[in-house]
C-alpha positions as CSV (number, residue, x, y, z in Angstrom):
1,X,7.9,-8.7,49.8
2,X,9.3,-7.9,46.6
3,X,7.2,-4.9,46.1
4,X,6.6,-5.2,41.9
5,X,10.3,-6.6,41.9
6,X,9.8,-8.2,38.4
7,X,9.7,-5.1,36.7
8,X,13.0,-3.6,37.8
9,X,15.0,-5.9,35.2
10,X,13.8,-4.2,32.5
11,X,15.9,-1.2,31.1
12,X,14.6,2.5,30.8
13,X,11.6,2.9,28.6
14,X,13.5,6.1,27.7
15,X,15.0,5.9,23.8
16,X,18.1,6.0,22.9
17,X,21.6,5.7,24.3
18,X,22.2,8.5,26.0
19,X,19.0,8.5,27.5
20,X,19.9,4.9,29.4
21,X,22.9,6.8,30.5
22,X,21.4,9.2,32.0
23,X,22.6,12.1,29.6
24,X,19.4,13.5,28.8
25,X,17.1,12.9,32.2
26,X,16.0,15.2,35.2
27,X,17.5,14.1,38.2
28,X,14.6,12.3,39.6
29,X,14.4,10.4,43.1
30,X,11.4,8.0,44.1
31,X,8.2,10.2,45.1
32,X,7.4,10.1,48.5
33,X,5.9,7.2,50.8
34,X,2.6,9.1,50.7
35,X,2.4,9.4,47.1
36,X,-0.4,7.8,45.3
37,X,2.0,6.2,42.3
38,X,4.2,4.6,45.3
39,X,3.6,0.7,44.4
40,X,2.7,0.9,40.9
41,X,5.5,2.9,38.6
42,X,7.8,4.3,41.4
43,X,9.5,2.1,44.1
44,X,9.2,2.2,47.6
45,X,11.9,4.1,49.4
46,X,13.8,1.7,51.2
47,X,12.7,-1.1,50.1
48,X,13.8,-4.5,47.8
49,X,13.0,-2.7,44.2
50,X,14.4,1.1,44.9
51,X,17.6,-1.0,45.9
52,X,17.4,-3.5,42.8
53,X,16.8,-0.9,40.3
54,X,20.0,1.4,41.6
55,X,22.5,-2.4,42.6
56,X,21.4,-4.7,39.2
57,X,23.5,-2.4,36.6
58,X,26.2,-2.5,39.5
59,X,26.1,-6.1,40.3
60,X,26.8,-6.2,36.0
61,X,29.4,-4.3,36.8
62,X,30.9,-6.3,39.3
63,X,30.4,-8.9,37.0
64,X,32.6,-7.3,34.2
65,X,35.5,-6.8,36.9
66,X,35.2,-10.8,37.6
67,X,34.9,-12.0,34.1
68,X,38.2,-9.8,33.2
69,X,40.4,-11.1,36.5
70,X,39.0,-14.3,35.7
71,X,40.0,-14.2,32.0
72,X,43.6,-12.9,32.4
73,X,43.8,-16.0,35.3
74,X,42.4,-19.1,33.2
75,X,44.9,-17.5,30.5
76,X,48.1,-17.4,32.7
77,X,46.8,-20.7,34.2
78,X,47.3,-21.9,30.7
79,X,51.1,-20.4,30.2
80,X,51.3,-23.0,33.8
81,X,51.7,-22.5,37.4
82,X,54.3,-20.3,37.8
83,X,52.6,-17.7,36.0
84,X,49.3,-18.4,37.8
85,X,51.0,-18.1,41.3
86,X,52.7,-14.5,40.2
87,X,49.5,-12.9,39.0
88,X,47.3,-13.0,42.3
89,X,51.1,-11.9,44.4
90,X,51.0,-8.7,41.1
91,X,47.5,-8.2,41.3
92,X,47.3,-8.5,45.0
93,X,50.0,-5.4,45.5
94,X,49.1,-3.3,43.1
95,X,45.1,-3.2,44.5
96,X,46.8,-2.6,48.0
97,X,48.6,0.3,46.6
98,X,46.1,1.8,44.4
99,X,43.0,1.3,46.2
100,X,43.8,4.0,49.0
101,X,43.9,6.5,45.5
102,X,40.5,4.6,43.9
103,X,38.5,4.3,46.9
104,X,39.2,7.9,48.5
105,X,38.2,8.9,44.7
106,X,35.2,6.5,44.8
107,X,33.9,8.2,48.2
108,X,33.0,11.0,45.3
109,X,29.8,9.3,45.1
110,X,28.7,10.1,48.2
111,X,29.6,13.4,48.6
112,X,27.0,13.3,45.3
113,X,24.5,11.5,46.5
114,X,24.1,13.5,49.8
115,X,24.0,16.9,48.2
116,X,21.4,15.5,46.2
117,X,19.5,14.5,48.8
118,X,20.0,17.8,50.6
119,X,18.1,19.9,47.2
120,X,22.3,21.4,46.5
121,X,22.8,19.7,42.2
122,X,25.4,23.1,41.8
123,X,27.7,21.5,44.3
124,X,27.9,18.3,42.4
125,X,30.4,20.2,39.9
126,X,32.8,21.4,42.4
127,X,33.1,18.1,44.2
128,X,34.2,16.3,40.8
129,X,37.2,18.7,40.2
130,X,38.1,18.6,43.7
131,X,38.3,14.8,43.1
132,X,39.7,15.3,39.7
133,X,42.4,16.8,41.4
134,X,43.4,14.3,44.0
135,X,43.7,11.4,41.1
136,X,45.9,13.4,38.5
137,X,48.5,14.1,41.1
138,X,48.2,10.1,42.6
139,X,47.4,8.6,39.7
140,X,50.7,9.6,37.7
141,X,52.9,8.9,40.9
142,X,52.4,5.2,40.0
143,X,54.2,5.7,36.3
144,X,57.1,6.1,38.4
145,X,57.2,2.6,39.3
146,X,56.4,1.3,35.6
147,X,60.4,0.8,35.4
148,X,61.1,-0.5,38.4
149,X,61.1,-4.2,37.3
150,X,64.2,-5.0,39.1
151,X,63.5,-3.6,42.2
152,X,60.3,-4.8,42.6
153,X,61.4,-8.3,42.2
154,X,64.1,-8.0,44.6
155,X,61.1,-7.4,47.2
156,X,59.4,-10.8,45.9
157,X,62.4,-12.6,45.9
158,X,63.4,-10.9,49.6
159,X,60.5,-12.0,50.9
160,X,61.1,-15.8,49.7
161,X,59.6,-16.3,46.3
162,X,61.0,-18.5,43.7
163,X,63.5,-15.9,41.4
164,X,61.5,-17.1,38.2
165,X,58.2,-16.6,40.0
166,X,59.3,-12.9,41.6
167,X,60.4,-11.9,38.0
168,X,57.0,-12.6,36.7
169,X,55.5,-10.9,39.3
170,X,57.2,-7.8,38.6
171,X,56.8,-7.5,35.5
172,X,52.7,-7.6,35.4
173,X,52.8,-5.4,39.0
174,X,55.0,-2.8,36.8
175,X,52.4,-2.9,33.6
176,X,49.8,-2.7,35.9
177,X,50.9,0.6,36.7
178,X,50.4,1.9,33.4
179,X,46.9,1.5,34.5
180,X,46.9,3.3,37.4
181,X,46.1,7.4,35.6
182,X,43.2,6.1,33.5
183,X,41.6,4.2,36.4
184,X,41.7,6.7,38.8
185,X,39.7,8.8,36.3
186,X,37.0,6.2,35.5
187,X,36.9,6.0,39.3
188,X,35.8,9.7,39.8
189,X,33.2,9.6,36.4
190,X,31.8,5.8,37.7
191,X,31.4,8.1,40.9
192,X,29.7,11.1,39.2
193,X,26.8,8.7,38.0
194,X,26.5,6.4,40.9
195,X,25.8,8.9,43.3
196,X,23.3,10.2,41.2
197,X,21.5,7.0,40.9
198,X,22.2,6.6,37.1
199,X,24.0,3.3,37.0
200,X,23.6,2.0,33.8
201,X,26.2,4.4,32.7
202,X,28.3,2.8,35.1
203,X,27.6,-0.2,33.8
204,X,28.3,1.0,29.7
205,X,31.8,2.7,30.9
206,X,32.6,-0.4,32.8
207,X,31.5,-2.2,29.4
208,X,33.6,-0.4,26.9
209,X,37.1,-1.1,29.3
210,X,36.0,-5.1,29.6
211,X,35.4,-5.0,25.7
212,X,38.9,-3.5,25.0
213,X,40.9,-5.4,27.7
214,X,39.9,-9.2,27.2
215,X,40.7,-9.4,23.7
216,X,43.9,-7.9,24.7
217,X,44.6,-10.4,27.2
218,X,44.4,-13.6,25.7
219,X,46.3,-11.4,22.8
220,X,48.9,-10.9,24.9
221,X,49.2,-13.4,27.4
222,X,49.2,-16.1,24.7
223,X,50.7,-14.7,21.7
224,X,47.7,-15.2,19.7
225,X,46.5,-13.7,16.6
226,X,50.5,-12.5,15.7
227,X,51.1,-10.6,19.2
228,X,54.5,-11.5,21.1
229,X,53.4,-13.7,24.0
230,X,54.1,-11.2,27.5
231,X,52.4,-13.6,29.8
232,X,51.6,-11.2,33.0
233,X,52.9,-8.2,31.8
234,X,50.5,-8.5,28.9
235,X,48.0,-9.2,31.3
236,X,48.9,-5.7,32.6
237,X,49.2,-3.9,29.2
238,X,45.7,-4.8,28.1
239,X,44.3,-3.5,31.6
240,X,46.1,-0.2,31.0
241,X,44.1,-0.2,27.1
242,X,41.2,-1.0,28.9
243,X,41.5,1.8,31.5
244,X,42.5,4.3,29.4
245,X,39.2,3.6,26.6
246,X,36.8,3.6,29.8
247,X,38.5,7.1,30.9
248,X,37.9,8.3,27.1
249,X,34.4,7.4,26.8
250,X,33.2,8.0,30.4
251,X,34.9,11.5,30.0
252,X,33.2,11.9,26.9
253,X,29.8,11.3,29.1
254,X,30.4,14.6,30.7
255,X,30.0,16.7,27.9
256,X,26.2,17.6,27.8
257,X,25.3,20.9,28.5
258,X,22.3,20.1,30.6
259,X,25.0,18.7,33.2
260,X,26.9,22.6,33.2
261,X,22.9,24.0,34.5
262,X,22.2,21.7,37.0
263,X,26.2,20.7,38.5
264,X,28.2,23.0,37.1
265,X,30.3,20.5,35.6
266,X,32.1,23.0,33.5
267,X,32.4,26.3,35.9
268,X,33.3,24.8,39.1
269,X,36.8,23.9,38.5
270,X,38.1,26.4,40.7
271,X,40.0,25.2,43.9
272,X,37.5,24.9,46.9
273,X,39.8,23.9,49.7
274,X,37.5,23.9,52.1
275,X,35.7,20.8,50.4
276,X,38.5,19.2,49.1
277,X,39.5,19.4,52.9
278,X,36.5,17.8,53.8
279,X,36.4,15.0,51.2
280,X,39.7,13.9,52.2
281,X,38.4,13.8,55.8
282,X,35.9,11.4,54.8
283,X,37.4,10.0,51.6
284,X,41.1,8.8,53.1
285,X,39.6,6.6,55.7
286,X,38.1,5.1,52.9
287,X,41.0,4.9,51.4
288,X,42.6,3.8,54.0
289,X,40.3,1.2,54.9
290,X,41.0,-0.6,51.7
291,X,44.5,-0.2,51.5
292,X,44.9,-1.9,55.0
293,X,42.8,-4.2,54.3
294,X,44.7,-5.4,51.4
295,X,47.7,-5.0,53.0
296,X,46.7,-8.0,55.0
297,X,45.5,-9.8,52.0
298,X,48.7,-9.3,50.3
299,X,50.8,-10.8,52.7
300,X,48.5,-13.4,53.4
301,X,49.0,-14.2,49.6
302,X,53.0,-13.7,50.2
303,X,53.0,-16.0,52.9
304,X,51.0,-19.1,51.3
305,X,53.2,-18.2,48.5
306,X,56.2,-18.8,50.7
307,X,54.7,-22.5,51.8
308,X,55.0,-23.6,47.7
309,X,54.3,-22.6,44.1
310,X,51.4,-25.3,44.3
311,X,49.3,-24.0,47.4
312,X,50.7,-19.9,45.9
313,X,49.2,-21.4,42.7
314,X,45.7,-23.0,44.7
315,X,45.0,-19.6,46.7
316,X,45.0,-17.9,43.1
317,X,42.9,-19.6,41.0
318,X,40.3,-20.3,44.7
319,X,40.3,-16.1,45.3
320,X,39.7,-15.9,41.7
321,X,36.7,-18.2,42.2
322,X,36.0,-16.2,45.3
323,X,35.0,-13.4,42.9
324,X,31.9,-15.1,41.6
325,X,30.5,-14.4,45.2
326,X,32.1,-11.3,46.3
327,X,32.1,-8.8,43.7
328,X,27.9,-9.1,43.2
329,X,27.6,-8.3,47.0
330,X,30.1,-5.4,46.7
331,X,27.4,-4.2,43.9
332,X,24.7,-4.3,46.2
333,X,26.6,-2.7,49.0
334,X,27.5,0.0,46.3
335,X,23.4,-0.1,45.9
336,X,23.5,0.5,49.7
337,X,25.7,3.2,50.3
338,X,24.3,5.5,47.5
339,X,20.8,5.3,49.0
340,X,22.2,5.4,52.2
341,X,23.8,8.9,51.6
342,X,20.8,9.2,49.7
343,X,18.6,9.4,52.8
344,X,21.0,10.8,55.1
345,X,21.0,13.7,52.9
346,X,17.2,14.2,53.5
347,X,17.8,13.6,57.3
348,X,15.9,10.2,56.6
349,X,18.2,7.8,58.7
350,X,15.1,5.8,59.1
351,X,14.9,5.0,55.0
352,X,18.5,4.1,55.5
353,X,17.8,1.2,57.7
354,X,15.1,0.0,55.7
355,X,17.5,0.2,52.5
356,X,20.6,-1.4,54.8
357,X,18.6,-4.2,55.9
358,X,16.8,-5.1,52.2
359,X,20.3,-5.5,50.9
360,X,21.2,-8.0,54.2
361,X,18.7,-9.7,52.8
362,X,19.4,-9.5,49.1
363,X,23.1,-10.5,50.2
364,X,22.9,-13.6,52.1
365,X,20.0,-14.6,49.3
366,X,23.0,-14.8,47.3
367,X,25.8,-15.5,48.9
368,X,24.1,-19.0,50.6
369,X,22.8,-19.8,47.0
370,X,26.8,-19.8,46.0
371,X,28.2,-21.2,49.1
372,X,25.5,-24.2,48.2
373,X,27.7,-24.3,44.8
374,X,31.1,-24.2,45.7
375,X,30.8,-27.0,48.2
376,X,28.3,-29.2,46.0
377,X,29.8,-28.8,42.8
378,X,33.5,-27.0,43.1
379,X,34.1,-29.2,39.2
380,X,31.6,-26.0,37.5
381,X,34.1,-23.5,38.5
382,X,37.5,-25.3,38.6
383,X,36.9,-27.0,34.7
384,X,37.8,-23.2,32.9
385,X,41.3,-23.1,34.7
386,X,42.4,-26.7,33.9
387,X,40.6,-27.3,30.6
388,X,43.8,-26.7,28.8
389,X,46.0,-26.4,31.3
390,X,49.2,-28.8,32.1
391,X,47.6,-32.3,32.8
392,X,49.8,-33.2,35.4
393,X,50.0,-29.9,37.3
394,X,46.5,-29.8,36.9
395,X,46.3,-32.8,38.5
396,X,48.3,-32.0,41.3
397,X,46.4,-28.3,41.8
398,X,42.4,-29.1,41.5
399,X,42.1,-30.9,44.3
400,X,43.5,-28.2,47.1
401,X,41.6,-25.8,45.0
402,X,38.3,-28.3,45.8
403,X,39.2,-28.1,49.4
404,X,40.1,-24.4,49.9
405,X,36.4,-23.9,48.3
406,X,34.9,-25.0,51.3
407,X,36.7,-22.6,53.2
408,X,35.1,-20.1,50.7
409,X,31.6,-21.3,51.2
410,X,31.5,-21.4,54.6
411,X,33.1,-17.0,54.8
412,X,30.7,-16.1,51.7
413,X,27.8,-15.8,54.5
414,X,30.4,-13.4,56.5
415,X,31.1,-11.5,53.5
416,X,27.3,-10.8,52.6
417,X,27.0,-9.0,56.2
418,X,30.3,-7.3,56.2
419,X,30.2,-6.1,53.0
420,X,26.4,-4.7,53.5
421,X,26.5,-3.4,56.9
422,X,30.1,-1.8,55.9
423,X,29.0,0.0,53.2
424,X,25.8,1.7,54.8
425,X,28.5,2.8,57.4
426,X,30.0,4.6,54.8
427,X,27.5,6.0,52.9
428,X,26.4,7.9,56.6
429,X,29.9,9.3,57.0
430,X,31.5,6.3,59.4
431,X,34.4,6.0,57.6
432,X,36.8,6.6,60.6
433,X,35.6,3.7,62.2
434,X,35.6,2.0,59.7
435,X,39.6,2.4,58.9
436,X,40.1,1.6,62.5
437,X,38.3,-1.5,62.3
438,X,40.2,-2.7,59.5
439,X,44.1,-1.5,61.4
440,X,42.5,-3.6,64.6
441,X,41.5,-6.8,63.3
442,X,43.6,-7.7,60.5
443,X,46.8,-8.2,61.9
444,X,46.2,-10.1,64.9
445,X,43.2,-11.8,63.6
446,X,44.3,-13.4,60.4
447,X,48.3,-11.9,59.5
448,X,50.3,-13.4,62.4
449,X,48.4,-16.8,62.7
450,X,48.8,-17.1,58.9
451,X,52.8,-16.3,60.0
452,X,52.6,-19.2,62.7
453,X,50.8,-21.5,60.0
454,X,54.0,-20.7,57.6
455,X,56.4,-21.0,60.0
456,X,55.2,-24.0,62.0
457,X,54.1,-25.9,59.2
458,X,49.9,-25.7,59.9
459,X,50.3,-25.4,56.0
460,X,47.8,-23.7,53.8
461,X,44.5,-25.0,55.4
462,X,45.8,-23.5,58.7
463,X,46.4,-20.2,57.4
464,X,42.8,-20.1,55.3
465,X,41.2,-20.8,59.1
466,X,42.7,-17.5,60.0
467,X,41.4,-15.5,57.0
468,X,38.1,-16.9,57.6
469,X,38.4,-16.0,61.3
470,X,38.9,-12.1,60.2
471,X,36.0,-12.2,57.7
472,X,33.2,-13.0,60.5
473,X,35.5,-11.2,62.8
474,X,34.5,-7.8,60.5
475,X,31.2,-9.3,60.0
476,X,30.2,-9.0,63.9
477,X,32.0,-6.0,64.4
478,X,30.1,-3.6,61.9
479,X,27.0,-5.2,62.9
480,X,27.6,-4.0,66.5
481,X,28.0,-0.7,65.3
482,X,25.4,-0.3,62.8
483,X,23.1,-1.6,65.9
484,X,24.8,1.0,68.1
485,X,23.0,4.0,65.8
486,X,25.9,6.8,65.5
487,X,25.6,6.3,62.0
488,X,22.5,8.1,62.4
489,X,23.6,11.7,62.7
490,X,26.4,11.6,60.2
491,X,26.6,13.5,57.7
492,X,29.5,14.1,55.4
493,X,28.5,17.2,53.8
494,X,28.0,20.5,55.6
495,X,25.7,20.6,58.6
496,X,23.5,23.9,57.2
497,X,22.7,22.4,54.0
498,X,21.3,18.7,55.3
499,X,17.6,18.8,54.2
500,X,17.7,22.1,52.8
């Protein structure tokens, strides 16, 4: 079943650094099913160890992203509840805001992966400046807001937060801005080497922002080691360093001249307006997707923040908890929707259901492994946030956090098929159905009975029913689709140059 699984963990036999990311190697795919070597040196296409080889150094990855949210909350959880309850309400509208500019950038990687797969490397080039393009322009419109303090926590405090809460909030939403340039450009390099297949470069760039942001953080945050203590908004400073050394280094990745020959990394800065046309066709409503997602997210965090700093408090640290489970099945969804556009590419749709369903598999291996966790042994993941954190609003906070991990065990199975299934979807081209799904389900399904649960007292457990509700809601809904097969004859790039 595993097809020679075992040897996937180990890294490139390759030497030296460059080599492992990538710099230095042909642009080679998996031989064909007919081949000889298929089974011994080379994976299958479309099955468990193509998919484990691309997804382990982005499951890592994902990794990285959970230890540094993770971090920057068991710190503020520290400082006390007040700044744990403004750092998921920060953190929640900033990612609702910049995802529609880092997930229309991160669509890059398809557009990669598919001209690959269609024999066209020289129009890998022109698709990274057209992308290049679309985050210098969005992701400086976000240092506007870096000194909007005040404003911005008006709108918290509008919407019902505690004044000394919404100031908080403000402040690390506003530092998280200075993020915003930096991380759009690691977005579109993360993307370059994705689509490719080379994601241990991913994985290094990724590496080099965690190792500059968590020292940072509890820097910051805690006025250690003779920095001023910023609580949030140092939380938000040492994201922007973090960024901005990734950008730096993954930027630096581009440089080899081997990369000019085969994508004309260099030479295809011109404007192609006809492609940047058609990556915002597909890109936006991946954008979009996101952005409405979190949208809902965000005020579903508002509105338990509304109910009181404790259960505001209890949804942070249990989404932050959450992470250990998501963020590994985004990686193998990431895994999915390379191959996928992989394979579409080719005009093998067949080799993308083969690749969609070994991550299903992969997924809910996982995600029922940490479900098991969360509602056997919630104590392993709650100690970090209330080791040295106030004993008596500790006290008062671990046990709804207990509880709401149930309600995060039981939607972790829902999140392993939506988050597969959605992201083979996308890898085909799908991404208009996918937005729509996202603007037709959210709001009825989980916003306005989280409203009713504010407003008519259901309190929090009611309004985490309705956010579990939406999850398999998704879950069943892609499924349909994927089942339905129009996926099959998508294509994102142009029509004369699939296969070629």
């Amino acid at each position: 079943m595993w097809e020679g699984a075992s040897g996937f963990w180990r890294l490139p036999t390759q030497s030296g650094l460059r080599t492992l990311l990538g710099c230095d190697m042909p642009n080679d795919d998996p031989l064909p099913a007919n081949s000889p070597e298929v089974g011994h040196s080379h994976p299958v296409p479309g099955g468990f160890r193509e998919l484990l080889q691309l997804a382990v150094p982005l499951v890592l990855s994902a990794g990285f992203l959970t230890l540094q949210l993770s971090l920057d909350r068991i710190f503020l959880t520290w400082n006390g509840n007040d700044e744990a309850a403004a750092s998921m309400s920060a953190v929640m509208l900033f990612s609702t805001l910049f995802g529609l500019l880092q997930h229309t950038a991160q669509y890059t990687s398809v557009f990669v992966s598919q001209y690959l797969g269609a024999g066209r490397p020289e129009r890998v080039g022109p698709v990274l400046w057209q992308a290049f393009r679309m985050t210098a322009i969005g992701g400086c419109l976000f240092l506007l807001l870096v000194p909007a303090v005040g404003p911005i926590a008006w709108v918290f405090e509008t919407i019902g937060h505690a004044p000394e809460v919404a100031r908080l909030e403000a402040e690390y939403f506003c530092s998280l801005c200075l993020s915003a340039p930096a991380a759009a450009v690691v977005a579109v390099v993360n993307a370059f080497y994705s689509g490719r297949g080379k994601t241990w470069a991913v994985l290094v760039v990724n590496a080099v922002g965690l190792g500059v942001n968590a020292p940072l953080a509890y820097a910051w945050i805690l006025g250690e080691w003779g920095f001023p203590r910023l609580g949030p908004a140092g939380a938000g400073y040492a994201t922007a360093c973090g960024a901005a050394a990734a950008a730096v280094f993954g930027l630096g990745l581009l440089l080899p001249r081997r990369f000019e020959t085969e994508f004309r990394i260099r030479s295809g800065w011109r404007l192609d307006a006809p492609l940047l046309r058609r990556m915002l066709r597909f890109g936006l409503p991946n954008g979009l997707m996101h952005a409405v997602d979190m949208t809902a997210w965000t005020v579903f965090v508002f509105l338990t923040g509304l109910m009181s700093k404790l259960e505001a408090a209890a949804t942070t640290v249990a989404f932050t908890i959450n992470l250990v489970a998501f963020l590994p099945l985004v990686g193998i969804g990431q895994g999915v929707e390379i191959l996928v556009g992989r394979r579409q590419g080719e005009g093998r749709p067949d080799r993308s259901e083969q690749t969609t369903w070994a991550g299903m598999k992969l997924n809910l291996g996982y995600a029922l492994a940490v479900s098991v966790l969360y509602a056997v042994v919630p104590w392993v993941f709650t100690w970090p946030f209330g080791v040295w954190a106030k004993d008596e609003e500790w006290s008062q906070l671990q046990p709804v956090v207990q509880t709401l991990l149930l309600f995060v065990a039981v939607y972790t199975v829902g999140d392993a098929v939506n988050v597969t299934v959605n992201y083979a979807l996308r890898g085909a081209g799908d991404t208009r159905f996918v937005a729509l799904l996202a603007v037709g389900l959210a709001w009825p399904v989980m916003v306005l009975p989280t409203v009713l649960a504010a407003r008519l007292g259901w309190g929090i457990y009611g309004a985490w029913v309705a956010a579990s509700a939406y999850i398999f809601a998704l879950a069943v809904a892609f499924l349909i689709r994927f089942r339905g097969g129009k996926w099959r004859s998508m294509r994102v790039i142009e029509a004369n140059v699939v296969g070629e």
